[in-house]
One Martini backbone bead per residue (centre of mass of N, CA, C, O) as a GRO file, in nm:
protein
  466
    1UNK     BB    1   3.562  -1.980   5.579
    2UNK     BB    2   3.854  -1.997   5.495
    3UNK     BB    3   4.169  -1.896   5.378
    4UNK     BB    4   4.309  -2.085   5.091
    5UNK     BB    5   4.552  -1.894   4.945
    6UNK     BB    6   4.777  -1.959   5.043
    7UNK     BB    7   5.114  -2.067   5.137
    8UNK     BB    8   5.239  -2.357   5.163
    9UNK     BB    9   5.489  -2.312   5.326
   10UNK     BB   10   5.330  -2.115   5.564
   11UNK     BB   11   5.424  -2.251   5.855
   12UNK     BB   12   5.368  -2.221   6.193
   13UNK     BB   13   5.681  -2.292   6.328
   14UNK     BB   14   5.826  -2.470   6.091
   15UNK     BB   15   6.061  -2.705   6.142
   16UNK     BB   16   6.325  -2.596   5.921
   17UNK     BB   17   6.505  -2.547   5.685
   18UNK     BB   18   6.587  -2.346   5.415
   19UNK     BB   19   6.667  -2.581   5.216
   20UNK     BB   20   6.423  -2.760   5.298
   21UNK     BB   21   6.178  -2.525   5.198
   22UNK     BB   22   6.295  -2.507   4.955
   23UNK     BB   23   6.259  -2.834   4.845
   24UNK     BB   24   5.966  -2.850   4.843
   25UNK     BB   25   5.891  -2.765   4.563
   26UNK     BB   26   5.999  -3.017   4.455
   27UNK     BB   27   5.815  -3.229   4.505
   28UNK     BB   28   5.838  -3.590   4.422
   29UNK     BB   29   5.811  -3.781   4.142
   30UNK     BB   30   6.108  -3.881   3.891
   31UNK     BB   31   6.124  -4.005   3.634
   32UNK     BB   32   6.404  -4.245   3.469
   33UNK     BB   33   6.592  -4.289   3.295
   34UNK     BB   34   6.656  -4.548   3.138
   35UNK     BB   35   6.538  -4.791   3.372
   36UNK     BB   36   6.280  -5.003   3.456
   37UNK     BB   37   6.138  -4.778   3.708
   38UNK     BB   38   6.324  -4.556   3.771
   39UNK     BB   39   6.389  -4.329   4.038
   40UNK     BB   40   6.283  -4.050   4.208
   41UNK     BB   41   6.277  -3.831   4.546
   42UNK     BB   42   6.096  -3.606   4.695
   43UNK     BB   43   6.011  -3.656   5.080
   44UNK     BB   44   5.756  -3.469   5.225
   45UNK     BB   45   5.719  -3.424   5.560
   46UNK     BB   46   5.436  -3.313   5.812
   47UNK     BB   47   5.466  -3.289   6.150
   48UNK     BB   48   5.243  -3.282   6.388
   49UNK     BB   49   5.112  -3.121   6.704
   50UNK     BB   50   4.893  -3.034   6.867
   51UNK     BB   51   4.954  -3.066   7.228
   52UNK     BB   52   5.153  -2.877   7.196
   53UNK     BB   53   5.230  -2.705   6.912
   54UNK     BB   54   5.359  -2.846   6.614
   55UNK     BB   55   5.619  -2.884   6.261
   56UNK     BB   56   5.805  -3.074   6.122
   57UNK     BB   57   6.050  -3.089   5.857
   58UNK     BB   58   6.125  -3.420   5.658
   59UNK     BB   59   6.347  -3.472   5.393
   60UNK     BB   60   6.373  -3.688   5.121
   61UNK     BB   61   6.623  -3.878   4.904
   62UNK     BB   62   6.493  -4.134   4.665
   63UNK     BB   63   6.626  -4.411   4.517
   64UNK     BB   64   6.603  -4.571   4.212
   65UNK     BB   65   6.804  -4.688   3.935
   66UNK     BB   66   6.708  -5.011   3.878
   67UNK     BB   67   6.385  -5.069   3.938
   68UNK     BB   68   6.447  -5.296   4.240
   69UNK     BB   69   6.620  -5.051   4.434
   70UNK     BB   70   6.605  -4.887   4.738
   71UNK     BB   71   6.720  -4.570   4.856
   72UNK     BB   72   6.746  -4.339   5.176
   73UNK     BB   73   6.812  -4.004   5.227
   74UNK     BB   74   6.864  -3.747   5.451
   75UNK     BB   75   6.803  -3.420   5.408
   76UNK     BB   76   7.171  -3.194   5.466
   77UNK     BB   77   7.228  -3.023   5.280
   78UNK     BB   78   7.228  -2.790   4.988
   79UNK     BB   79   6.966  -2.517   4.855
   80UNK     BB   80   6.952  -2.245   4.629
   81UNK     BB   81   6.665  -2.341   4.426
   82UNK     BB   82   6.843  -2.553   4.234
   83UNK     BB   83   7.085  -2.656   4.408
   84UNK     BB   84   7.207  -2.988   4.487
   85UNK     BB   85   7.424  -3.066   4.790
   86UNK     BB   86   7.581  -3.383   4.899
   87UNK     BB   87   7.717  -3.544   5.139
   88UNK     BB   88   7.860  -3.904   5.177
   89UNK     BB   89   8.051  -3.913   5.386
   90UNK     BB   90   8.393  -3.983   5.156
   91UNK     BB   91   8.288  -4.107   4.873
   92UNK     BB   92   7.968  -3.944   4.813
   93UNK     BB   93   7.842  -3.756   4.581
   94UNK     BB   94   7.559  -3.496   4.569
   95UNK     BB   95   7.443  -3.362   4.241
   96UNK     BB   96   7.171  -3.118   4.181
   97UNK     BB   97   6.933  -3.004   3.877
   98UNK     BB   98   6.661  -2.765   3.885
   99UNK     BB   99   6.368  -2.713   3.677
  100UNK     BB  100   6.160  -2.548   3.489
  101UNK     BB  101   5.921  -2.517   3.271
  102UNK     BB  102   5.834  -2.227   3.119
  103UNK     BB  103   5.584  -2.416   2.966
  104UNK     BB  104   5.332  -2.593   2.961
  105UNK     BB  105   5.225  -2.921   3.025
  106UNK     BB  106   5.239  -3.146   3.289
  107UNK     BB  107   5.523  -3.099   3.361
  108UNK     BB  108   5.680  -2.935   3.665
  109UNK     BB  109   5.988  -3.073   3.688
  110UNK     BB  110   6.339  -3.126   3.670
  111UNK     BB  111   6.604  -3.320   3.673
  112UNK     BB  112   6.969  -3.357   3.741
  113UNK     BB  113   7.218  -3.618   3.801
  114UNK     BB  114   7.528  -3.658   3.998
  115UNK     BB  115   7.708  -3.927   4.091
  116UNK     BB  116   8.026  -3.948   4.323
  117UNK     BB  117   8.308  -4.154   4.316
  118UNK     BB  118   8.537  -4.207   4.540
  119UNK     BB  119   8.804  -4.419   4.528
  120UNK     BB  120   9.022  -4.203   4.543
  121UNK     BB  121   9.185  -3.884   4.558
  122UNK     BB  122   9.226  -3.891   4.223
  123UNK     BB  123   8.958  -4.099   4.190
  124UNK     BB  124   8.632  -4.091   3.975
  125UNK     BB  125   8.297  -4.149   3.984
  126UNK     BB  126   8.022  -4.064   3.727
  127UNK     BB  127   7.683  -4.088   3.759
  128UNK     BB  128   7.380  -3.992   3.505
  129UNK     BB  129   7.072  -3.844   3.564
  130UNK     BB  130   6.747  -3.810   3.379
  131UNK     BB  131   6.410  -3.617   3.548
  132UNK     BB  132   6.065  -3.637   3.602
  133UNK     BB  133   5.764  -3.439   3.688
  134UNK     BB  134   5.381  -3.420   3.787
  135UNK     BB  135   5.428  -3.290   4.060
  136UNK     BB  136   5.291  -3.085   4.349
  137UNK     BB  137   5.254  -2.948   4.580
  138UNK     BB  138   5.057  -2.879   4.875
  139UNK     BB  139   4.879  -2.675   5.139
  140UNK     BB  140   4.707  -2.825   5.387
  141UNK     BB  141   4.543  -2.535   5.401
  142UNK     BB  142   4.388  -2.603   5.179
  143UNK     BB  143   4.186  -2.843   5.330
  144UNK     BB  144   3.997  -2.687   5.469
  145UNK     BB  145   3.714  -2.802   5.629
  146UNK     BB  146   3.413  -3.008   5.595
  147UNK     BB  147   3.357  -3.348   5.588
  148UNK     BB  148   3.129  -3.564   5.415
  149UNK     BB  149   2.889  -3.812   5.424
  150UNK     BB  150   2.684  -3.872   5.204
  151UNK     BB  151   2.357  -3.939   5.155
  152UNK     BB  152   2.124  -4.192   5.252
  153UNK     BB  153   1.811  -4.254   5.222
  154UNK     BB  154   1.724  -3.936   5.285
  155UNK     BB  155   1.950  -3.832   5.447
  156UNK     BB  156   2.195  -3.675   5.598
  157UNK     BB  157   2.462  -3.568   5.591
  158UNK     BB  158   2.791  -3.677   5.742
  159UNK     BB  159   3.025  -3.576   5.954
  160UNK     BB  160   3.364  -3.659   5.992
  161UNK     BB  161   3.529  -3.405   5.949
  162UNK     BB  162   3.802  -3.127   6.013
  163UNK     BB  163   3.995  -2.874   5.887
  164UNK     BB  164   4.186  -2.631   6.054
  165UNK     BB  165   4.300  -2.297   5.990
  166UNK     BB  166   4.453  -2.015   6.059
  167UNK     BB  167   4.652  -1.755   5.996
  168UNK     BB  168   4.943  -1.878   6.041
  169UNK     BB  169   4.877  -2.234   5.952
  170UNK     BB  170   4.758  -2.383   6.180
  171UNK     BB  171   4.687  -2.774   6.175
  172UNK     BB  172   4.365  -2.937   6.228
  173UNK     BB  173   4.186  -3.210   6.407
  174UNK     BB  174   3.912  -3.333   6.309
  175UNK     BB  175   3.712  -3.678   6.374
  176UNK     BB  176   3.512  -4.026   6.393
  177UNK     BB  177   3.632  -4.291   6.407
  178UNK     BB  178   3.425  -4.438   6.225
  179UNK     BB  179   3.110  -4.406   6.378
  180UNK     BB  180   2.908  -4.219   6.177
  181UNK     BB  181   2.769  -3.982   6.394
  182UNK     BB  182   2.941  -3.680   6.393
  183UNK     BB  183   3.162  -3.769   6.614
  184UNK     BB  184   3.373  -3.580   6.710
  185UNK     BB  185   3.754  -3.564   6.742
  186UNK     BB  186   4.063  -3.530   6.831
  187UNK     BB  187   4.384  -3.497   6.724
  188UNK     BB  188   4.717  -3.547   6.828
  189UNK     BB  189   4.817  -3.617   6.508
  190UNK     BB  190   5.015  -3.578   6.202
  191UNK     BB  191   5.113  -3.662   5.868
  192UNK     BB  192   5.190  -3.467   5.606
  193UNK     BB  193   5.215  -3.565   5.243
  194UNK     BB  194   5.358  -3.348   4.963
  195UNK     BB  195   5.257  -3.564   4.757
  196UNK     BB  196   4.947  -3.723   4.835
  197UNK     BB  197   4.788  -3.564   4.998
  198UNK     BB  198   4.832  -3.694   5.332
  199UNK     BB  199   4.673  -3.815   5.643
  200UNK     BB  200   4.840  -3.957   5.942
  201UNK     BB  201   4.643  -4.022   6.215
  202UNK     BB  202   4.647  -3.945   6.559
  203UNK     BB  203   4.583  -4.088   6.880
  204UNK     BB  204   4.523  -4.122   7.176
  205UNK     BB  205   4.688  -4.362   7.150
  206UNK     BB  206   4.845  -4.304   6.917
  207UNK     BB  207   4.984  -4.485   6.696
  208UNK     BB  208   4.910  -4.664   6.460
  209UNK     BB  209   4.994  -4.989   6.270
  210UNK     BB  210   4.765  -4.842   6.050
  211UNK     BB  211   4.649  -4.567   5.967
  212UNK     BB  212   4.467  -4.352   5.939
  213UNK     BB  213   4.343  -4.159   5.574
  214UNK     BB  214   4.358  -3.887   5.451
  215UNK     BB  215   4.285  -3.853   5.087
  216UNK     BB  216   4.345  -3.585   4.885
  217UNK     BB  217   4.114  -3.348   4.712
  218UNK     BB  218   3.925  -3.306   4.385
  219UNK     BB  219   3.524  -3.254   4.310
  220UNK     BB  220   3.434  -3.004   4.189
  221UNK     BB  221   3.107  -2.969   4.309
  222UNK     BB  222   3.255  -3.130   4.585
  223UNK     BB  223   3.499  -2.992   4.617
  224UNK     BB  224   3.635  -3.115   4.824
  225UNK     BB  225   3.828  -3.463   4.896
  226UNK     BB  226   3.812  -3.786   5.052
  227UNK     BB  227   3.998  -4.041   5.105
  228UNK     BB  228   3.907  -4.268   5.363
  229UNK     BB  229   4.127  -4.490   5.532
  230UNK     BB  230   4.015  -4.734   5.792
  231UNK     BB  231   4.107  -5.068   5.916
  232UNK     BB  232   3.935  -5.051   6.176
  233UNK     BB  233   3.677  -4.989   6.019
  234UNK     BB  234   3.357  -5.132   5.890
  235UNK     BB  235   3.451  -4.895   5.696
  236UNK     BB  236   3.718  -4.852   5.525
  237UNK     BB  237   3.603  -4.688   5.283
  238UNK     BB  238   3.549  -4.306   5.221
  239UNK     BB  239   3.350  -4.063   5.016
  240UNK     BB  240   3.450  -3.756   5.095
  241UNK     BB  241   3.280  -3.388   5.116
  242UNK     BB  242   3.232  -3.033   5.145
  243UNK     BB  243   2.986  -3.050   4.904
  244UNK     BB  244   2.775  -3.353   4.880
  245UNK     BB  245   2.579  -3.224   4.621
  246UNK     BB  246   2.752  -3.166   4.443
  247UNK     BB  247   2.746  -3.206   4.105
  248UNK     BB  248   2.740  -3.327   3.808
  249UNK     BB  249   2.516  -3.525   3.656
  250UNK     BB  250   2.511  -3.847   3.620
  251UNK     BB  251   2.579  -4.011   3.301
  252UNK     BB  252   2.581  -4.253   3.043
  253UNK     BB  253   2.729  -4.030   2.852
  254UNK     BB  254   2.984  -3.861   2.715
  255UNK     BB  255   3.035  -3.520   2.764
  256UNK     BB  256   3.106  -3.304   2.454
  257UNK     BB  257   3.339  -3.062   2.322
  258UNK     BB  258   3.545  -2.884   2.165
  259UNK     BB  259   3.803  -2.865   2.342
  260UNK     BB  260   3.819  -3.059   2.613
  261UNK     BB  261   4.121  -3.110   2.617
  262UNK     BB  262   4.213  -2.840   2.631
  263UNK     BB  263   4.097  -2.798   2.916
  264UNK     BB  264   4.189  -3.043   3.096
  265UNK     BB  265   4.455  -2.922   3.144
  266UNK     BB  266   4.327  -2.699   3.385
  267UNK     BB  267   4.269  -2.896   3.595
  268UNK     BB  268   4.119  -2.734   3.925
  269UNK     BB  269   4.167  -2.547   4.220
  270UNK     BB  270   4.022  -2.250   4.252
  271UNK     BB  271   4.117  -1.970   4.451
  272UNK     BB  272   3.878  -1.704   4.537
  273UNK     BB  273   3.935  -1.417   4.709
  274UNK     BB  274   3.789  -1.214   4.567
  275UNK     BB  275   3.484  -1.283   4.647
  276UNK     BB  276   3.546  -1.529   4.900
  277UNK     BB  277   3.582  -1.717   5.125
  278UNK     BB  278   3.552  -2.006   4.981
  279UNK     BB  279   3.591  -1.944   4.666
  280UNK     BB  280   3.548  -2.103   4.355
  281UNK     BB  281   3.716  -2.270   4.056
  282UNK     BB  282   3.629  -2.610   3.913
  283UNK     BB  283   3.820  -2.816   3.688
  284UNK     BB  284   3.708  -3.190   3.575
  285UNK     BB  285   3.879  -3.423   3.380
  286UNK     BB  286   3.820  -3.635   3.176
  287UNK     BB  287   3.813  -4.032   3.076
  288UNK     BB  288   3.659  -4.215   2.861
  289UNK     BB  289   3.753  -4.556   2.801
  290UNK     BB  290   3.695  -4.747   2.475
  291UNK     BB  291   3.881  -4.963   2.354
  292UNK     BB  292   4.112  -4.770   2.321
  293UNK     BB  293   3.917  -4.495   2.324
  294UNK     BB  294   3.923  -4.113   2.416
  295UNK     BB  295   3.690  -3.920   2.590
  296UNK     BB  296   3.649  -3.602   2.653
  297UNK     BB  297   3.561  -3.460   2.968
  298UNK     BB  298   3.392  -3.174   3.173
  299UNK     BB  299   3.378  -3.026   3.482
  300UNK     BB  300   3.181  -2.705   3.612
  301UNK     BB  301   3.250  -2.538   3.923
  302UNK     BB  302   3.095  -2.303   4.142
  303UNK     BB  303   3.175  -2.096   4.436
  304UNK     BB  304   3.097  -1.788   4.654
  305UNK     BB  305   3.106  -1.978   4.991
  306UNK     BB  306   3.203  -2.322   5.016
  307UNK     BB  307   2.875  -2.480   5.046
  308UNK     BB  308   2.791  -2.431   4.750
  309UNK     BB  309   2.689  -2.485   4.382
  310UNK     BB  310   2.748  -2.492   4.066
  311UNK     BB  311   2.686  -2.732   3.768
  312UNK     BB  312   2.866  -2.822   3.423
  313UNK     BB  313   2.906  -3.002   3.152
  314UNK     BB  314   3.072  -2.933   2.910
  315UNK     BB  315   2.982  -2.839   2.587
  316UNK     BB  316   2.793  -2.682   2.300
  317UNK     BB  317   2.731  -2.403   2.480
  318UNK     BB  318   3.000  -2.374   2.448
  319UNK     BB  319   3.371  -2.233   2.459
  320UNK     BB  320   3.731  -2.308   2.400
  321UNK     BB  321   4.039  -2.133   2.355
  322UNK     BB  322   4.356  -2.215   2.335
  323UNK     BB  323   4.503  -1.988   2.271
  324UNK     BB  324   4.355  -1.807   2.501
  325UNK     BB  325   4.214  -1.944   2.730
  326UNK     BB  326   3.875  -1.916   2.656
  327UNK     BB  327   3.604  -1.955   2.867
  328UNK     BB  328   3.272  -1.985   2.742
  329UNK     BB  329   2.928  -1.935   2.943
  330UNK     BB  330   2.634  -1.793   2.925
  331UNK     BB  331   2.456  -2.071   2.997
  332UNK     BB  332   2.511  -2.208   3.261
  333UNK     BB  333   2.288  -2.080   3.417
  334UNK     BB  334   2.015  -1.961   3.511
  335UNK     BB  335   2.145  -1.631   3.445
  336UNK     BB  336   2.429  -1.766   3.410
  337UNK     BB  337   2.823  -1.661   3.355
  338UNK     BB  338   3.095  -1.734   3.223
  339UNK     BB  339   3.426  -1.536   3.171
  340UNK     BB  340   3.737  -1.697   3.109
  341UNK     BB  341   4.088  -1.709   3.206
  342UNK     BB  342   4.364  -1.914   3.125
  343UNK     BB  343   4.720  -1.992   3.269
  344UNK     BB  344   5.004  -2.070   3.257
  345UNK     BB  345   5.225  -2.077   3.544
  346UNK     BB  346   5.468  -2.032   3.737
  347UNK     BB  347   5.507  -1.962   4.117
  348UNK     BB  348   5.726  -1.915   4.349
  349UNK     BB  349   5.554  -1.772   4.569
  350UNK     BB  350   5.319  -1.978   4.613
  351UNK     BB  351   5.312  -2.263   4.404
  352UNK     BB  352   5.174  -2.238   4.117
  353UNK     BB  353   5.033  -2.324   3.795
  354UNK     BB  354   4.791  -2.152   3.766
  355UNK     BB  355   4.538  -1.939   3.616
  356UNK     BB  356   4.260  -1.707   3.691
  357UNK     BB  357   4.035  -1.457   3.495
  358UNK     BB  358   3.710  -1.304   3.510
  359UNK     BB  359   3.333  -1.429   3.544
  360UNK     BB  360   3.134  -1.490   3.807
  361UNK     BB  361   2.867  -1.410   3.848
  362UNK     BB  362   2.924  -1.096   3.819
  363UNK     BB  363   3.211  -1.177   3.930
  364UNK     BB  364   3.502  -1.086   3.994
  365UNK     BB  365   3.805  -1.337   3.896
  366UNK     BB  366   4.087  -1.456   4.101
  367UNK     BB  367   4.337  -1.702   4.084
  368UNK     BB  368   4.474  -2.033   4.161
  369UNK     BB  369   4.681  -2.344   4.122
  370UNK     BB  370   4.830  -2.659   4.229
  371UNK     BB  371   4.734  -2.848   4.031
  372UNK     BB  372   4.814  -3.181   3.830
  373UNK     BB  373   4.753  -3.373   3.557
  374UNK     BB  374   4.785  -3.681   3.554
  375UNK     BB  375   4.850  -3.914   3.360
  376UNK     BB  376   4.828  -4.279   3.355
  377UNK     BB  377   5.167  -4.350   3.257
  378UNK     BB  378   5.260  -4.260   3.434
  379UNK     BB  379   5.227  -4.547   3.661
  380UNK     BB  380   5.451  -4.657   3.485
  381UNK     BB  381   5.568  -4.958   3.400
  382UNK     BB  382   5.544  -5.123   3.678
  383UNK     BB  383   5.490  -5.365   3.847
  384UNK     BB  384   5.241  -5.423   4.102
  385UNK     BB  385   5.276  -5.565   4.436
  386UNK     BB  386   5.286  -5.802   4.676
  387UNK     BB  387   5.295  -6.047   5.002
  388UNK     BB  388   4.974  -6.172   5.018
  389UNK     BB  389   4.879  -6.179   4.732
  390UNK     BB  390   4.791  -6.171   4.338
  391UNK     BB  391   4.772  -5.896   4.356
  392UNK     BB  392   4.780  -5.680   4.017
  393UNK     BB  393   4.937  -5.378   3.841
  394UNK     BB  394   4.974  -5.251   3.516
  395UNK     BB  395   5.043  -4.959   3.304
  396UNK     BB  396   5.046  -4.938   3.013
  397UNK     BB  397   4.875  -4.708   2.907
  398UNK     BB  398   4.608  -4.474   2.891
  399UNK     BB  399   4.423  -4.730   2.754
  400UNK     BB  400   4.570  -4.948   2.954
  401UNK     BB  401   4.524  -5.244   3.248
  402UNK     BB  402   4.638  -5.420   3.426
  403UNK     BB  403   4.470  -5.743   3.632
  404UNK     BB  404   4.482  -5.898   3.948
  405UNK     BB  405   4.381  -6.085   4.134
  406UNK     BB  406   4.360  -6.268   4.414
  407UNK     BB  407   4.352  -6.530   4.304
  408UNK     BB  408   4.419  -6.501   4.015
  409UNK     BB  409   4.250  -6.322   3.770
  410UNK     BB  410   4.361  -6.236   3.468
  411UNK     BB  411   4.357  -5.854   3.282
  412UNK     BB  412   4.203  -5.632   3.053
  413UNK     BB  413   4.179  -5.272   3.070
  414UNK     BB  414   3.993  -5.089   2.824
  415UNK     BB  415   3.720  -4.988   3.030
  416UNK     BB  416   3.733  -4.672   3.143
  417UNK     BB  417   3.751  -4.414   3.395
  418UNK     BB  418   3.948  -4.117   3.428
  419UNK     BB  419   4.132  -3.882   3.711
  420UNK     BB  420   4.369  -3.714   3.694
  421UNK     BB  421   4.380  -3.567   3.951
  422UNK     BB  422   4.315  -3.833   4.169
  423UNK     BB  423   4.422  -4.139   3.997
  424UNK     BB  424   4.152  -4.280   3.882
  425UNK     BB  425   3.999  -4.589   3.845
  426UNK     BB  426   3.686  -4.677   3.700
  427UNK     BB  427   3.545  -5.003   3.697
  428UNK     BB  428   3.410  -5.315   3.582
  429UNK     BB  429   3.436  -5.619   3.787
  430UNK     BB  430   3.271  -5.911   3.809
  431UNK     BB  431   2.989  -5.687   3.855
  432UNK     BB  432   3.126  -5.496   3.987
  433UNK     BB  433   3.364  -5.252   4.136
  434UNK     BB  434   3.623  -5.082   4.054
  435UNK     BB  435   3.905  -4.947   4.210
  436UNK     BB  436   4.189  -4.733   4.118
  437UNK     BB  437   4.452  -4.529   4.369
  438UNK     BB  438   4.714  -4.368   4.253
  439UNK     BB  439   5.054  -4.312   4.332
  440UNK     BB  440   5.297  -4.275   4.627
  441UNK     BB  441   5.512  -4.470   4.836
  442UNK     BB  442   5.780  -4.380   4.853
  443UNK     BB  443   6.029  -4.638   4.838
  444UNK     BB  444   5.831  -4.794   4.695
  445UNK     BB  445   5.674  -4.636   4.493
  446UNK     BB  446   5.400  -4.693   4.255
  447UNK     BB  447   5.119  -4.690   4.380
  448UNK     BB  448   4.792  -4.905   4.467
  449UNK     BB  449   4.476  -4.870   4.534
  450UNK     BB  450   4.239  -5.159   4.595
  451UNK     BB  451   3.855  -5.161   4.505
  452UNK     BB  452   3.686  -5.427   4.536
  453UNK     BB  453   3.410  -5.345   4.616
  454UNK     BB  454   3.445  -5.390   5.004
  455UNK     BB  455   3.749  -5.390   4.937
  456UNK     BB  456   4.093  -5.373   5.062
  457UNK     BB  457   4.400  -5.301   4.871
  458UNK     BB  458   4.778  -5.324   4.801
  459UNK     BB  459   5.045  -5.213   4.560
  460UNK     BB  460   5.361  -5.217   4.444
  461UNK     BB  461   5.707  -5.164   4.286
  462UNK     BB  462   5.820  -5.218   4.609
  463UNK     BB  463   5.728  -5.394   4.851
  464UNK     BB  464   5.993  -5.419   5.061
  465UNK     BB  465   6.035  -5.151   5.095
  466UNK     BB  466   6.165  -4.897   5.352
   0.00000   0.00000   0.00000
């Protein structure tokens, strides 16, 4: 397994100013006081070329003020860590100050923004707007390893994919171009976008009109997480896992114990470089919401080699103290014990939100993440919609979520489970099984793909916007 370790924004030969891999850290969208929908948004992407190797990253500034209509500006001004400044043409200049907040959980990040118009030499009017963000970078080495489709009918996991980083930062892609037989090559080059990290793949004859996906992910015990989303192949949407035996196994009834919810603030995928390349401590927080009540649960597992893992529900065997952010697991799995500290803070030099140490399995453990739960309510207020059917989503706050099908037949969503890391609704509807897999999506604004049984559809806050 490779070194996961590494700083996100290192990537080697990549094409940017200094500028914009400084605005790189705050990537992400950052819901606009104001207007209903109103948004903004810094959004990188980084172009790879295979061979010979090139990296590219291209910067987007994209503002939706009245929650209604987007334009994107690409980022050519100025950013020194703090402020940026940017002039357009000879009449419209854009001044933003971005802050991190010093502790606390959800928000990582906020912007104060200042729109200047200048009308003649003398007269200038000033439309100031301010927004936070829940979203964090993350860097595309961090997601190296091989992904399989779990095995079905007592057959062997199936390998899918192979992401490769090498120690200078290079990122490479084995693929299986839906063929579902193990069978890779490479690909030509891939866009990785650094606000939903996902992977849009080129293959050997070019661009698709609609590229596979690659949506990363962690799964707790099934290590990194992979939403495969191909409109080419057989089967649209496949979830794939680095390790996929892994993880605890799944209740009738959500297992849940004091202090559930404050240790889910924490939930996120820690790269462990102290005990062994590939070794992590993984906490997956999730809520089942039954008729607008919420009851948390967490999910925890550790792996010592990123081969194998070892998995258990927080439970009342443990104990976890928010005061201290120490969780104690002395009987963790038969003869383990954990017992880890976590603590929130960002690192700019790594751009990391939390931290964990303590012992995992009579290994001493350090480590940190780059992940950050986000509400179900960030993904409103805006009703989401196509222009091809009547399928749409609508979140209303953590404990509900309308949604209309493609024939048009209109629910409120009040029984489902959620995966704030994932940002995942999963619940039946007419018999079926629903997932809802909400994101952002540039110019568009909030979006969701939509997989009612065996469809996969998609829906935007701006269908339009390009």
């Amino acid at each position: 397994m490779p070194d996961t370790s590494t700083d996100a924004r290192a990537n080697a030969g990549l094409a940017a100013t200094p500028d914009a891999e400084r605005l790189l850290a705050f990537n992400g969208y950052y819901a606009l006081e104001g207007a209903r929908g109103a948004f903004f948004a810094v959004d990188g992407n980084i172009t790879v070329v295979a061979s010979p190797y090139s990296a590219a990253l291209a910067v987007n500034l994209i503002f939706c003020l009245d929650g209604k209509n987007s334009f994107t500006l690409p980022f050519d001004g100025s950013f020194d860590g703090t402020r940026l400044v940017q002039q357009v043409g000879h009449h419209f200049e854009i001044d933003m100050v971005f802050a991190r907040p010093s502790k606390g959980f959800g928000i990582t990040a906020t912007v104060s923004i200042a729109l200047v118009y200048h009308l003649t030499q003398r007269r200038k009017v000033k439309i100031e707007y301010a927004g936070s963000t829940y979203n964090n970078p993350i860097p595309m080495a961090l997601f190296a390893g091989d992904y399989f489709l779990p095995a079905s009918g007592g057959g062997d996991p199936i390998k899918v994919a192979t992401i490769s980083a090498d120690a200078t930062g290079q990122v490479s892609i084995l693929y299986d171009w839906g063929n579902g037989k193990g069978v890779l090559s490479a690909v030509s080059g891939f866009t990785y976008n650094c606000n939903m990290y996902y992977f849009n793949l080129i293959g050997p004859s070019g661009p698709a009109a609609v590229p596979p996906k690659l949506i990363m992910g962690t799964a707790t015990g099934q290590g990194f997480a992979c939403n495969d989303v191909d409109p080419a192949a057989a089967s649209l949407s496949r979830n794939l896992f680095s390790i996929p035996g892994g993880g605890p196994a799944p209740t009738p009834t959500p297992i849940t114990a004091p202090n559930a919810q404050a240790l889910a603030e924490f939930s996120g995928y820690y790269a462990l470089p102290s005990i062994a390349s590939g070794a992590f401590v993984s906490l997956g927080g999730q809520y089942l919401c039954m008729n607008g009540a919420l009851t948390y649960s967490v999910g925890i597992a550790y792996s010592l080699d990123g081969v194998t893992s070892t998995s258990a529900w927080f439970d009342t065997s443990m104990s976890f103290d928010p005061e201290t952010g120490v969780l104690s697991a002395p009987n963790f799995a038969p003869g383990v014990a954990l017992q880890l500290t976590f603590s929130r803070g960002f690192d700019p030099a790594k751009g990391t939100l939390a931290n964990v140490s303590g012992t995992v399995a009579g290994y001493t453990a350090t480590g940190s993440t780059y992940f950050n739960p986000v509400p179900l309510r960030a993904f409103g207020p805006a009703r989401l919609t196509n222009n091809t059917d009547a399928t749409a989503v609508q979140v209303l706050s953590d404990a509900s979520v309308a949604y209309v099908t493609a024939a048009g037949v209109a629910t409120t969503i009040v029984d489902f489970v959620y995966v704030p890391l994932m940002y995942i609704v999963g619940t039946t509807f007419d018999s079926s099984e629903l997932i809802l897999s909400l994101g952002t999506d540039g110019p568009r604004g909030n979006a969701c793909i939509v997989m009612p049984g065996a469809s996969v559809g998609a829906v935007w806050a701006l269908p339009n916007a390009t």
